[in-house]
C-alpha positions in Angstrom: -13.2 -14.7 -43.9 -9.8 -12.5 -44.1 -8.0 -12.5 -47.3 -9.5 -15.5 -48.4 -7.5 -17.6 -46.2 -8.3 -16.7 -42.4 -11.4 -17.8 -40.4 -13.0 -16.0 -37.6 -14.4 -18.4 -35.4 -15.2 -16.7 -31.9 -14.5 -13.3 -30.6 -11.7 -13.9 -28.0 -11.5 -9.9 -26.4 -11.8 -6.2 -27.3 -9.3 -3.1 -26.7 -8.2 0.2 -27.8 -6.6 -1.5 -30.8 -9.2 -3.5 -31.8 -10.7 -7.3 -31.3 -8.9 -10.4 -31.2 -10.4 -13.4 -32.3 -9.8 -17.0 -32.4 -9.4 -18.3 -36.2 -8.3 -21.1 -38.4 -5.7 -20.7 -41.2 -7.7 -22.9 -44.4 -4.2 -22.8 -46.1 -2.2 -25.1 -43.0 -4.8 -26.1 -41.6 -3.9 -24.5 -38.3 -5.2 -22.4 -35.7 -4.5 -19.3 -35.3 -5.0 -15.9 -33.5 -6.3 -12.9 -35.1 -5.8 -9.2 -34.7 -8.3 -7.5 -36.6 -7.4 -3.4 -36.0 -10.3 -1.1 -35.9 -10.8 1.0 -38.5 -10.2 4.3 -37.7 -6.6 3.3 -37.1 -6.8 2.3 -40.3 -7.4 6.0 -42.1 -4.1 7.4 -42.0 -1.4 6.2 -44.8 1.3 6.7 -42.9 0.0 4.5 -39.5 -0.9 1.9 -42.2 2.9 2.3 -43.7 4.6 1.4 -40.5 2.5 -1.0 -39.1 3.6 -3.0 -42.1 6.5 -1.9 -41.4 7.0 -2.7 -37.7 4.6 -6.1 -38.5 7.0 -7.4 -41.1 10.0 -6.9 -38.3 8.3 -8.8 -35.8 7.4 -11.4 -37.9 11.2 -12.0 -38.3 11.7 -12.1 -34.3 12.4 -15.8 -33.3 12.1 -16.2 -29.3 10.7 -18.6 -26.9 8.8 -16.4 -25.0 7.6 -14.0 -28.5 3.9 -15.0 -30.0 5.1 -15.4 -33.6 4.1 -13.4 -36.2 2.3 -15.3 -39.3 1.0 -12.6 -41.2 -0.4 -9.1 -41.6 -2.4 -7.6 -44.6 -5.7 -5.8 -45.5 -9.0 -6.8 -45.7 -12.0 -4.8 -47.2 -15.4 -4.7 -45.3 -17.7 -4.5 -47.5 -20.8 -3.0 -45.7 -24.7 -2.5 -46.7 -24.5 1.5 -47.5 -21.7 0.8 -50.4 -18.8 1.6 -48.7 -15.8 -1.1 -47.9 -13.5 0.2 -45.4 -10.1 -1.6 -45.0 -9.1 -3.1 -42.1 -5.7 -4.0 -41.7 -5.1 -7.6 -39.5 -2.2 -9.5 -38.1 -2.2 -13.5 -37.6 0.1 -14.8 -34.7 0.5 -18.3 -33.5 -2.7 -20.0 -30.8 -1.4 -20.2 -27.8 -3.4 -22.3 -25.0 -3.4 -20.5 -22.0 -4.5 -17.4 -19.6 -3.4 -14.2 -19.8 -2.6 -12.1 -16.9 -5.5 -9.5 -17.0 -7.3 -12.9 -16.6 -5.8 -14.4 -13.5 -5.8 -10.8 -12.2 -9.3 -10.4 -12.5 -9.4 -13.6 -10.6 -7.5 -12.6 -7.7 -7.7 -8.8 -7.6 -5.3 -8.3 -4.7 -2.4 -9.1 -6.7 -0.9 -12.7 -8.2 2.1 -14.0 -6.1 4.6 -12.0 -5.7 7.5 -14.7 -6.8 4.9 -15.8 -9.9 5.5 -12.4 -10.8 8.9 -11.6 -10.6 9.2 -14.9 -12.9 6.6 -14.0 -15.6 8.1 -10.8 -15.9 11.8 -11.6 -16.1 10.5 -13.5 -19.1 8.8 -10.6 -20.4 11.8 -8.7 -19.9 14.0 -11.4 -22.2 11.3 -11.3 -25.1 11.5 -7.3 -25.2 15.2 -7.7 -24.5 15.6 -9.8 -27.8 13.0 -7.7 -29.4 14.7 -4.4 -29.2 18.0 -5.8 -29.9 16.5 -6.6 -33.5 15.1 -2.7 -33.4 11.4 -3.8 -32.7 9.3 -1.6 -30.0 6.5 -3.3 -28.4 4.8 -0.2 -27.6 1.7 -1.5 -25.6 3.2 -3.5 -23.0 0.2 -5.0 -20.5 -1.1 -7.9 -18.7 -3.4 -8.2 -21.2 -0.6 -8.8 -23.7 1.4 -11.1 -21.4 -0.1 -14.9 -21.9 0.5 -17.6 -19.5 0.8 -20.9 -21.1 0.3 -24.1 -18.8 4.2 -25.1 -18.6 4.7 -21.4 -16.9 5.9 -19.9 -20.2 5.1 -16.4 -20.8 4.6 -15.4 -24.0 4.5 -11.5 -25.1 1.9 -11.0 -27.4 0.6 -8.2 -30.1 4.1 -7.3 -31.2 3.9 -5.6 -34.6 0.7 -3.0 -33.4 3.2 -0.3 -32.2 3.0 1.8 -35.1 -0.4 2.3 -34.0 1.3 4.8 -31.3 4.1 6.3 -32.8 1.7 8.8 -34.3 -0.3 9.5 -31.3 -3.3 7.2 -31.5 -2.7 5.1 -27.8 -3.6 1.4 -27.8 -5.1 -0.2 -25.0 -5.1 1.3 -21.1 -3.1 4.2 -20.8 -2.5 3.5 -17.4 0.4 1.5 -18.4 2.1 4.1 -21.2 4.8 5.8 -20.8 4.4 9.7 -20.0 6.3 10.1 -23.5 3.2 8.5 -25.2 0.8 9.7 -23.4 1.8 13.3 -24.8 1.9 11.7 -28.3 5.6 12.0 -28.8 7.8 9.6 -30.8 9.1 6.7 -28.3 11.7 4.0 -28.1 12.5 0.8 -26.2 12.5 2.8 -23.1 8.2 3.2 -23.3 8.4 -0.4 -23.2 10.8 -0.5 -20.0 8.2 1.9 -18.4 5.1 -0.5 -19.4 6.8 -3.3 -17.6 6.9 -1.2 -14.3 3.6 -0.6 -14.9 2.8 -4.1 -15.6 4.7 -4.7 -12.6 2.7 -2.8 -9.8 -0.4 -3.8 -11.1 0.1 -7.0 -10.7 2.1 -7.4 -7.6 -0.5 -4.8 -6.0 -3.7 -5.0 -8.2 -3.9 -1.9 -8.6 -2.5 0.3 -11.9 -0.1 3.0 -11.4 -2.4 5.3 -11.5 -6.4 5.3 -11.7 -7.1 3.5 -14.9 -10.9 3.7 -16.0 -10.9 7.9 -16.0 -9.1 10.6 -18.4 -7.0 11.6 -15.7 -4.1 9.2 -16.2 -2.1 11.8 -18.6 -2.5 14.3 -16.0 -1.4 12.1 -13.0 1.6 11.2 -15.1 2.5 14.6 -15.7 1.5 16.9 -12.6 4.1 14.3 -10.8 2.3 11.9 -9.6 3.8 9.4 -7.7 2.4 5.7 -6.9 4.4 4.9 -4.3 6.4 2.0 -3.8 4.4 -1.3 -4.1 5.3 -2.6 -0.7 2.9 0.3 0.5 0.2 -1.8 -0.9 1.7 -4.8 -0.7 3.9 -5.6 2.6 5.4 -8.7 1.1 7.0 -7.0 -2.0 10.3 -6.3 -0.7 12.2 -3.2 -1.0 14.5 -4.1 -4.0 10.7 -4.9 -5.8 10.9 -1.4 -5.0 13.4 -0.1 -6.5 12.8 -1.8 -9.5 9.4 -0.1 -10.3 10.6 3.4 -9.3 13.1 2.9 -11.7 11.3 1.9 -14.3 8.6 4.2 -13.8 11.2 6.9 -14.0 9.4 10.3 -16.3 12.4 11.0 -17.9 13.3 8.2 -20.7 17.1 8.2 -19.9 16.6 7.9 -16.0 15.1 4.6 -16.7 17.3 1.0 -16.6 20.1 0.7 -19.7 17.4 -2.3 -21.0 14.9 -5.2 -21.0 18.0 -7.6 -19.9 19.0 -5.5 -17.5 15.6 -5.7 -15.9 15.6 -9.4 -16.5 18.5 -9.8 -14.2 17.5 -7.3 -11.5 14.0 -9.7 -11.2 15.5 -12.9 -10.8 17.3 -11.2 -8.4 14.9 -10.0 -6.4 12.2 -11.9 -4.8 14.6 -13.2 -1.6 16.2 -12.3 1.1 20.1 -11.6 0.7 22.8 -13.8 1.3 24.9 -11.4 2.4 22.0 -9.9 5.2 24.6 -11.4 8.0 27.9 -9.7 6.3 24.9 -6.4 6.4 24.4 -6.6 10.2 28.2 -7.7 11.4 29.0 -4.2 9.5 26.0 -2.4 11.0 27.1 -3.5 14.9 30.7 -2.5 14.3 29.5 1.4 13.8 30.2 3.4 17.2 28.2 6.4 16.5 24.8 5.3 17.3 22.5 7.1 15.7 24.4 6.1 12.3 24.3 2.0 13.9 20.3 2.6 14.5 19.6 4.1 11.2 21.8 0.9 9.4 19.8 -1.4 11.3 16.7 0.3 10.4 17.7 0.1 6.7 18.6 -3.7 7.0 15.5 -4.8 8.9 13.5 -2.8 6.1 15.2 -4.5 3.2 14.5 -7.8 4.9 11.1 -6.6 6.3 8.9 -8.1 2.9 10.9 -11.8 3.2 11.5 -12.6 7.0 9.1 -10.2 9.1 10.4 -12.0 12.3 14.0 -11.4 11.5 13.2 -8.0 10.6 11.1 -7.0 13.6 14.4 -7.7 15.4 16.5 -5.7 13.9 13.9 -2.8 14.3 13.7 -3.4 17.6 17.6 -3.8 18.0 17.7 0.0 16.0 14.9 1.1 18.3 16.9 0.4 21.2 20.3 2.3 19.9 17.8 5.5 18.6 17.4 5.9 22.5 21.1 5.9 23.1 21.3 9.0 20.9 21.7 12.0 23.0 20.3 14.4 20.4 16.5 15.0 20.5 16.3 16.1 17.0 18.4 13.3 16.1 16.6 10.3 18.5 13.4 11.8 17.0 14.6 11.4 13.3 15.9 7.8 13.3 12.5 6.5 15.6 10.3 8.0 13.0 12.2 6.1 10.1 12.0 2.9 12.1 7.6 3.2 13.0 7.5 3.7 9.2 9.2 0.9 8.5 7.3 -1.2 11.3 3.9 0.6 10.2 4.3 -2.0 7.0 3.6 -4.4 9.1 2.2 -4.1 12.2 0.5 -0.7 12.8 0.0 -0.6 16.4 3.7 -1.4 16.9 4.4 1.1 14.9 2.4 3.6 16.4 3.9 2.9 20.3 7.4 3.6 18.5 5.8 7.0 17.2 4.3 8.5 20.3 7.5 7.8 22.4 8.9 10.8 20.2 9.4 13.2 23.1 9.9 16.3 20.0 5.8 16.9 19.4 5.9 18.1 15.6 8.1 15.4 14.9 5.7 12.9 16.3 2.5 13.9 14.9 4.3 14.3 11.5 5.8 10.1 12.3 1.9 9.6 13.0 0.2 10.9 9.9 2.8 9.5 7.6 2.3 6.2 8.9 -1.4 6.4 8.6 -0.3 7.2 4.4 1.4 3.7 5.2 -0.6 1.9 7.0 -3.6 3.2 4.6 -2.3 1.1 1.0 -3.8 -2.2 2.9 -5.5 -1.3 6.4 -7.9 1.7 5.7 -9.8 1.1 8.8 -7.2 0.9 10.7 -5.0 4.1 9.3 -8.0 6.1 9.5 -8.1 5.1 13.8 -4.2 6.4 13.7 -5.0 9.5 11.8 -8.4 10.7 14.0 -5.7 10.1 16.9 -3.7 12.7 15.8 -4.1 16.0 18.3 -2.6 18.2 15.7 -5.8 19.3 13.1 -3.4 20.3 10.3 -1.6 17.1 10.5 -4.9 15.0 11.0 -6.0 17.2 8.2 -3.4 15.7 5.6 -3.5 12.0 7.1 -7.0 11.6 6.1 -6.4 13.6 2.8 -3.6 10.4 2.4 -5.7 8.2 3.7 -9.5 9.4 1.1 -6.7 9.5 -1.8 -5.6 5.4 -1.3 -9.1 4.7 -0.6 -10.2 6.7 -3.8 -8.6 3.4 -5.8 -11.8 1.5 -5.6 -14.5 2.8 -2.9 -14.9 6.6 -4.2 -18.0 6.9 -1.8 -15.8 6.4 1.4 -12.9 8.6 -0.3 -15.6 11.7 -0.9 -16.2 11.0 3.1 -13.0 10.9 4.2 -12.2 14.3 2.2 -15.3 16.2 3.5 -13.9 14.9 7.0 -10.5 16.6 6.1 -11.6 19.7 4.8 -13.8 19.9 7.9 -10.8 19.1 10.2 -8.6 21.7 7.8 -11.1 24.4 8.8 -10.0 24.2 12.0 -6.7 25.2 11.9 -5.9 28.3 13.8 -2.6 29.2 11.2 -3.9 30.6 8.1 -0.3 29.5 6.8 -0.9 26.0 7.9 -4.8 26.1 6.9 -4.1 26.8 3.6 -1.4 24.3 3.2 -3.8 21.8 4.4 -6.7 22.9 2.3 -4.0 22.9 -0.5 -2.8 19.2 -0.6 -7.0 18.3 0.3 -7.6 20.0 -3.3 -4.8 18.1 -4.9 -6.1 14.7 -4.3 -10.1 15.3 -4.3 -11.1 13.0 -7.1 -14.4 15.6 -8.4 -13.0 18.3 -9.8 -16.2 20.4 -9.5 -15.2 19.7 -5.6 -10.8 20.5 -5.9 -12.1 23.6 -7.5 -14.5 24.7 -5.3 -12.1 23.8 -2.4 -9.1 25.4 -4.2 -10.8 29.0 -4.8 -11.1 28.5 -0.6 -7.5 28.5 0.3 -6.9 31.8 1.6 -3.1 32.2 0.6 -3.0 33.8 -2.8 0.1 31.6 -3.6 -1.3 28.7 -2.7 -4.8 29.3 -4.1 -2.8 30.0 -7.7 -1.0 26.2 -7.7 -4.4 24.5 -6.1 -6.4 26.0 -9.1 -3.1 25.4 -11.3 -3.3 21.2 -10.5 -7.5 21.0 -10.9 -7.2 22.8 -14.1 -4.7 20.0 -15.1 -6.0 17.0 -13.5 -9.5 18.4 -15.7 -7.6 18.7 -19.2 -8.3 14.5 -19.6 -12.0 14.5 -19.6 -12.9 18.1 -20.3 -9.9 20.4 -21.4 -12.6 23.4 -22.1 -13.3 23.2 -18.4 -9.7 22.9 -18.3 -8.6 25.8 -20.0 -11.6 27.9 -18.0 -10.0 27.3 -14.5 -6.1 28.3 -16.3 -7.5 31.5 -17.2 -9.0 32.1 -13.9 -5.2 31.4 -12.5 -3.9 35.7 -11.5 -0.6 34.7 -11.5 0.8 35.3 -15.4 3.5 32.8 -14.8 1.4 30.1 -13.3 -1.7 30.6 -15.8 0.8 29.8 -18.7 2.1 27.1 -17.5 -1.3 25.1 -16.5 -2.1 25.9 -20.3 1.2 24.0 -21.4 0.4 21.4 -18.9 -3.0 21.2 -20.7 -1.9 21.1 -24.3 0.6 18.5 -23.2 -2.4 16.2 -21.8 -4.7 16.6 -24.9 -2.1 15.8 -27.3 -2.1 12.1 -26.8 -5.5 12.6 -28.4 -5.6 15.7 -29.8 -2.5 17.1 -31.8 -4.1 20.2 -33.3 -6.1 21.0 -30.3 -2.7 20.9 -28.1 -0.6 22.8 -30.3 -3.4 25.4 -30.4 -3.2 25.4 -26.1 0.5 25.5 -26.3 0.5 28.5 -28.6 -1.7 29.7 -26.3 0.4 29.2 -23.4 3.0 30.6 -25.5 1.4 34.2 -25.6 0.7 34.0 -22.2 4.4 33.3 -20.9 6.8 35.8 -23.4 7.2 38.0 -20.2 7.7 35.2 -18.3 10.9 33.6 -18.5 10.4 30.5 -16.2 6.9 29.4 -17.7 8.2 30.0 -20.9 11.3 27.5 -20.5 8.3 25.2 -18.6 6.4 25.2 -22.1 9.3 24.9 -24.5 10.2 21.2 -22.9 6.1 20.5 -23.1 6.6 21.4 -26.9 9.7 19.6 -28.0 8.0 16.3 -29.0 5.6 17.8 -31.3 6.8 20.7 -32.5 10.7 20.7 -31.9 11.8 23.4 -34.5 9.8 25.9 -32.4 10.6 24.9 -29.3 14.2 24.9 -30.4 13.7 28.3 -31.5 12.1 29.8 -29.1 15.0 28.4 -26.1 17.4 29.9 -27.9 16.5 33.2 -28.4 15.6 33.1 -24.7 18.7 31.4 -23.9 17.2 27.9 -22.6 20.3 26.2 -23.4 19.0 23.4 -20.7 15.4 22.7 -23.2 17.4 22.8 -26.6 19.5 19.9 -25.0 16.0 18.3 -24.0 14.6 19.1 -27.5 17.5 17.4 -28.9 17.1 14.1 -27.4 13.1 14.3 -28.0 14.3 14.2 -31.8 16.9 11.9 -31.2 14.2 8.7 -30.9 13.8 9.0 -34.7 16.2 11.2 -36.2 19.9 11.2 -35.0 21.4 13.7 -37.8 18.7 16.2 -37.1 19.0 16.2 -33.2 22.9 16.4 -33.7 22.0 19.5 -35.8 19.8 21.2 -32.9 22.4 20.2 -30.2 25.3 22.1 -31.9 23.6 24.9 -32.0 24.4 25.4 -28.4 27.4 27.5 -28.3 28.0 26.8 -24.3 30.7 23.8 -23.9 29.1 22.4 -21.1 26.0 22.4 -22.4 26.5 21.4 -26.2 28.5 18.3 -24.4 25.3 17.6 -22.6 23.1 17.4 -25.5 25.6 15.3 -27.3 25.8 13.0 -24.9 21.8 12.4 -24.6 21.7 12.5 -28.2 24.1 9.7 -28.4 22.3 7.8 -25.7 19.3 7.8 -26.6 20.7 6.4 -30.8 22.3 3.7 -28.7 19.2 2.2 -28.7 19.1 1.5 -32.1 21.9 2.5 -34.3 25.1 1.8 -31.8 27.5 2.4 -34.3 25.9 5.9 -35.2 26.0 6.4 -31.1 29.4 6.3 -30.8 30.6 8.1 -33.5 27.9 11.0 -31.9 29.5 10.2 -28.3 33.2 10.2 -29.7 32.7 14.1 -31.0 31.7 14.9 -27.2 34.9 17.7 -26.8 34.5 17.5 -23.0 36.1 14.6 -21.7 34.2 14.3 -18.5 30.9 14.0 -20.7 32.4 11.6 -23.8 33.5 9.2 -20.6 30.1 9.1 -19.5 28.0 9.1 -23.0 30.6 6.1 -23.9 30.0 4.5 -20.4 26.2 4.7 -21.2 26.1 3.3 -24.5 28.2 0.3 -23.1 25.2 -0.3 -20.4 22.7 0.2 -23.3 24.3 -2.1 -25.9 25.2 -4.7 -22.8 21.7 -6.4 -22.8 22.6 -8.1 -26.4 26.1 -7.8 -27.0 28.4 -8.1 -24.5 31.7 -7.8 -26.5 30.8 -4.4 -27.8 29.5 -3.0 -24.3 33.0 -4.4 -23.4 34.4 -2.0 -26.1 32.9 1.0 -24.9 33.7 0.5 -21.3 37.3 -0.1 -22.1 36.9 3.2 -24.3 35.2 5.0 -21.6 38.1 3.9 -19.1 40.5 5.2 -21.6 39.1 8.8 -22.0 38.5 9.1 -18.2 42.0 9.4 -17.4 42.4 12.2 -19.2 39.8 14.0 -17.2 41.8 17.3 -15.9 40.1 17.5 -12.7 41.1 14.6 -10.7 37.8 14.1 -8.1 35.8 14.3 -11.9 38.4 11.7 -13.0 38.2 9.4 -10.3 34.2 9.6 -10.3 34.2 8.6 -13.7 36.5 5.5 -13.1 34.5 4.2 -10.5 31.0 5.0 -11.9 32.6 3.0 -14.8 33.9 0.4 -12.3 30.3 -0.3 -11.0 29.3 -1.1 -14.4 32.0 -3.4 -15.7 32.7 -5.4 -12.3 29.5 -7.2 -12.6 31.2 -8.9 -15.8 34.2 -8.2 -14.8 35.3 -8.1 -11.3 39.1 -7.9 -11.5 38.6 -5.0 -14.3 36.1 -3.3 -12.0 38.4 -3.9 -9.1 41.2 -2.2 -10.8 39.1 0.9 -12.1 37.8 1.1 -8.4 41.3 1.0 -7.1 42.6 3.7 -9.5 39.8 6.1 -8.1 40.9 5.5 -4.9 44.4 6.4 -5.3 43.1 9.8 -7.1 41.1 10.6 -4.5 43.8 9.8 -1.5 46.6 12.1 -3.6 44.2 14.9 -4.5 44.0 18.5 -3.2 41.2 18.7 -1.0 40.7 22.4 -0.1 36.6 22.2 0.0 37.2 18.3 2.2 35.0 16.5 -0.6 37.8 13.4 0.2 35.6 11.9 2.6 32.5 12.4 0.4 34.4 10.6 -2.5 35.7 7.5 -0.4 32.0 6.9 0.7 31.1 6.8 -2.9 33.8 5.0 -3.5 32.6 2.4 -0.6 29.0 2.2 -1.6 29.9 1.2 -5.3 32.4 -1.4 -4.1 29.9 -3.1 -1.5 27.8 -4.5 -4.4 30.5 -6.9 -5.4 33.5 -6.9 -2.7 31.7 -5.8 0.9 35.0 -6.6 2.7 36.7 -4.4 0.3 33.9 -1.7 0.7 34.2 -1.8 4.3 37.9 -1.4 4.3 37.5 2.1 2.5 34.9 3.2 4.9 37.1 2.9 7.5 39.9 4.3 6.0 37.7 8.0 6.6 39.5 9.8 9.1 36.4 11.4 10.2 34.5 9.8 12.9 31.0 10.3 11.6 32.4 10.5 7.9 32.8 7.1 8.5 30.1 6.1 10.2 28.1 7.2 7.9 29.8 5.2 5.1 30.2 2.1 6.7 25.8 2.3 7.6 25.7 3.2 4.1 27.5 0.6 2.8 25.5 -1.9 5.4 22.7 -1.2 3.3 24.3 -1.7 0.2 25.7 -5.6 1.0 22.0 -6.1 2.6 20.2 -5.7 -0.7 
């Protein structure tokens, strides 16, 4: 019994956080569901403090698709030796239904892709209302997201996040955000990343990155990349796509302006454009034919995951004008991009379209990429492509591609297909090109007793240094002593300090004193090393900023104080405004002022623009003010109004006119969606700048395409009427295929 008042009745599931039971609430004679946190997260005052905190904040969030928040308190376990450690708990509302960890488990090839789009537009509106009232989530998973029978989603657990903010990590970290998994402060934009996360597991079944291993900080960090879904999963779609890349952005402010943002860009998705015949009438028009053949190809991909049939027309339609074009280099080019595309979907297709590539490096390079391809959901059959390949450095790195998809969930065949590459790598008459080969085989061999012993064996010194650099860092999760062994093997003085910040910046999710000791480390190693010292001064900012700040300026890192600055910025706006005016550079204190002020937006709007509003540069305030309006949009569209309008104003006063005419229509593409005459007019006005400017370094053409690409979204006729309007020939062939692919999304 909890408090006197809540009943345990059955164990529903246990996590990183804790256990969740099932309960009953004696007092309203209700049921309930129980969070019961484990102890240890209990020890530290302050993680106790702002759970309360962050609990009594959800518990004021009212939305249909938000568990509700009862209660939250203490409860003392008394135990046999004498001691009676507290526990704290939170009570939510019972729901009846599944959660999506559940049905995944059920169908581990993925859940429908449409069912998905739908269950997480809804997530999107519950974090959209919850950040609006200043509430993180913080541990956003399908574990978390609970299916009720009616099809309502419901986002569970808020109130835990706390828990993270000083570096203990909840649950998977498979689906945090690269900012938590280095134990930095976070915001609302952790959250955005979980749901991309959240996403490609669930459209795929697979997580982002290997999920049951230390290595997931390391993945995240080293620059690992997923690869879009519809790799895995040919019936994603390619705007599914670019939805998860964007949210799975590293960097915090490269990520979507909010939850309701992302909530629009699902229900979006999911089908194939209206406007796909507007896409092709443009795409036919185009004279040049390598430009038509590469539109074509970019329409048949975006409709490739919704109408395969259509879509295998229009590939064939660009394969057919790729043989028109009288340039080899060029024919080769655009026939590779279109067996990609085709490789998606029907491999051996794809592979007659690859070896008609008449230029030979270009078509064994078309042959082992689509193997990568082909490899996310026909292993058997990528691996008959990549043994095909005549070329053993190229075979080499399609079955390296190939063992590094399987490694997902049949290591045994992976550690095959490796040995099979490194064998096939061996063979390789360049030493250049051997070591290359051996080089990416290290970097995706899941043992790293084995990427160790096969990164000592590149011959090139170079390369040996960065094989040895990524196994010491793909190590640091499960062993950072082994870790730390391999860095200081590393001869290079510039690429052994960096693997140590790399290391200390994987630990400290878990480890806070042991990282800052690494980075320290890493420190010493780089002070006559400029570029690995800048490297280690961005690893540093989120735990120890003052140093880091220090430490860039005396070097003159103006570019890592700015980062620095926005680091601090997620919790403390004055003192990040401090650190960013200590740059005395213009350009550069305008920079930091303006991701200072962006990253506040999130939470204190008001504070934002007064921050953004200081920005001396115009070209910089414009864009600061235009990025608080897409921030604040999600819940409060009056104010985004304000800023835009404000951003407009400012813009005009930009000296340099192709700057001011950029910033009008980058701030046309973001009000026309609300406002389509305003965003018309702003488009318009950029125009007219960049028709009357000066154009000694003939960036006119450059502009108009711009221009043309940002217009397509909401006016194609408009957008096509400015591509033509390039007196260029392939200027504007180029921006009417670009726009083609615009009007097709």
């Amino acid at each position: 019994m909890l408090a006197g008042r809540y009943r345990l009745d059955a164990l529903a599931g246990r996590g990183g956080t804790g256990e969740t039971w099932l309960g009953f609430d004696r007092d309203l004679r209700r049921r309930v569901a129980v969070k019961l946190l484990r102890a240890g997260a209990t020890l530290d005052e302050g993680v106790a403090e702002r759970f309360r905190s962050e609990g009594e904040a959800a518990a004021r969030l009212n939305h249909r698709n938000i568990a509700a928040v009862y209660d939250l308190g203490e409860h003392r376990e008394a135990r046999g030796d004498g001691s009676a450690p507290v526990r704290l708990f939170l009570v939510q509302e019972y729901l009846d239904g599944r959660d999506l960890k559940t049905l995944l488990d059920e169908r581990p090839g993925g859940l429908p892709v449409k069912d998905v789009l739908d269950y997480m537009a809804q997530a999107c509106d519950a974090l959209a209302a919850a950040h609006g009232a200043g509430v993180v989530h913080g541990n956003v998973t399908p574990a978390n997201l609970m299916l009720l029978a009616d099809g309502t989603i419901k986002v569970c657990d808020f109130g835990t996040a706390g828990l993270t903010r000083t570096g203990f990590q909840p649950g998977t970290p498979a689906y945090l955000a690269p900012e938590q998994l280095k134990g930095w402060r976070f915001d609302y934009r952790a959250d955005l990343y979980a749901v991309g996360a959240t996403l490609h597991h669930l459209i795929t079944g697979l997580t982002v990155f290997p999920a049951d291993d230390g290595r997931v900080p390391a993945h995240s960090m080293a620059g690992g990349n997923p690869g879009p879904p519809s790799r895995l999963r040919p019936g994603a779609g390619a705007d599914v796509d670019r939805i998860v890349a964007a949210l799975l952005a590293s960097e915090p402010l490269e990520r979507p302006a909010g939850a309701a943002q992302t909530a629009a860009a699902l229900r979006a998705a999911g089908s194939l454009s209206r406007r796909l015949p507007e896409a092709e009438r443009i795409a036919r028009t185009i004279t040049d034919p390598a430009f038509r053949a590469s539109a074509l190809r970019e329409i048949g991909a975006e409709a490739a995951g919704y109408d395969w049939k259509r879509a295998h027309g229009l590939l064939a339609e660009a394969e057919r004008d790729a043989r028109t074009v009288t340039s080899h280099s060029a024919q080769a080019d655009v026939l590779r991009r279109i067996a990609e595309v085709v490789a998606g979907h029907d491999p051996k297709e794809a592979e007659r379209i690859a070896r008609t590539i008449t230029d030979p490096p270009t078509q064994v390079w078309a042959l082992g990429r689509m193997a990568g391809v082909v490899a996310g959901y026909d292993p058997k059959e990528a691996e008959r492509i990549a043994r095909a390949i005549t070329d053993p450095a190229f075979r080499a790195s399609a079955l390296a591609a190939i063992g590094a998809a399987v490694a997902r969930y049949d290591r045994k065949r992976a550690h095959t297909l490796l040995a099979e590459a490194e064998l096939v790598a061996g063979t390789v008459g360049d030493p250049a090109r051997r070591s290359e080969a051996m080089q990416e085989i290290a970097a995706v061999v899941y043992d790293q007793a084995e990427a160790e012993r096969i990164a000592r064996g590149v011959a090139d010194p170079e390369r040996r240094r960065w094989a040895l650099w990524r196994a010491a860092v793909m190590t640091a999760g499960e062993n950072p002593v082994e870790a730390e062994r391999i860095a200081r093997t590393i001869t290079d003085t510039a690429i052994r300090a960096w693997a140590l910040g790399m290391i200390g910046a994987v630990v400290a999710g878990r480890d806070r004193d042991r990282a800052l000791k690494v980075l320290a480390k890493a420190v010493r190693v780089a002070q006559a090393q400029p570029r690995a010292l800048e490297s280690i001064t961005g690893v540093m900012a989120g735990h120890d900023p003052a140093e880091s700040a220090r430490i860039a300026r005396t070097w003159g890192f103006t570019a890592q104080v700015c980062r620095v600055a926005a680091v601090v910025a997620v919790y403390d706006p004055a003192e990040a405004e401090r650190i960013a005016r200590t740059i005395n550079e213009p350009p550069h204190l305008a920079e930091a002022l303006r991701r200072v002020a962006v990253t506040v937006a999130g939470y204190d709007v008001a504070e934002a623009g007064r921050i953004a509003r200081t920005v001396g540069d115009p070209l910089f305030r414009a864009r600061a003010l235009r990025e608080i309006g897409a921030v604040v949009a999600g819940h409060d569209r009056d104010r985004a109004d304000a800023f835009l309008s404000e951003a407009a104003d400012v813009a005009h006063g930009i000296e340099i006119p192709l700057d001011r005419a950029r910033a009008l229509w980058k701030i046309g593409a973001v009000v026309a969606g609300q406002d389509r005459g305003l965003g018309h007019t702003l488009f318009r006005q950029a125009e007219h700048i960049v028709r009357t400017m000066a154009d000694p370094h003939g960036r006119q053409g450059w502009a108009l395409r711009s221009i043309a690409e940002a217009v397509a979204d909401h006016d194609p006729v408009e957008a096509e009427r400015i591509a033509r309007s390039i007196p260029d020939p392939s200027g504007q062939a180029g921006a009417l295929a670009a726009v083609a692919a615009v009007v097709a999304r």
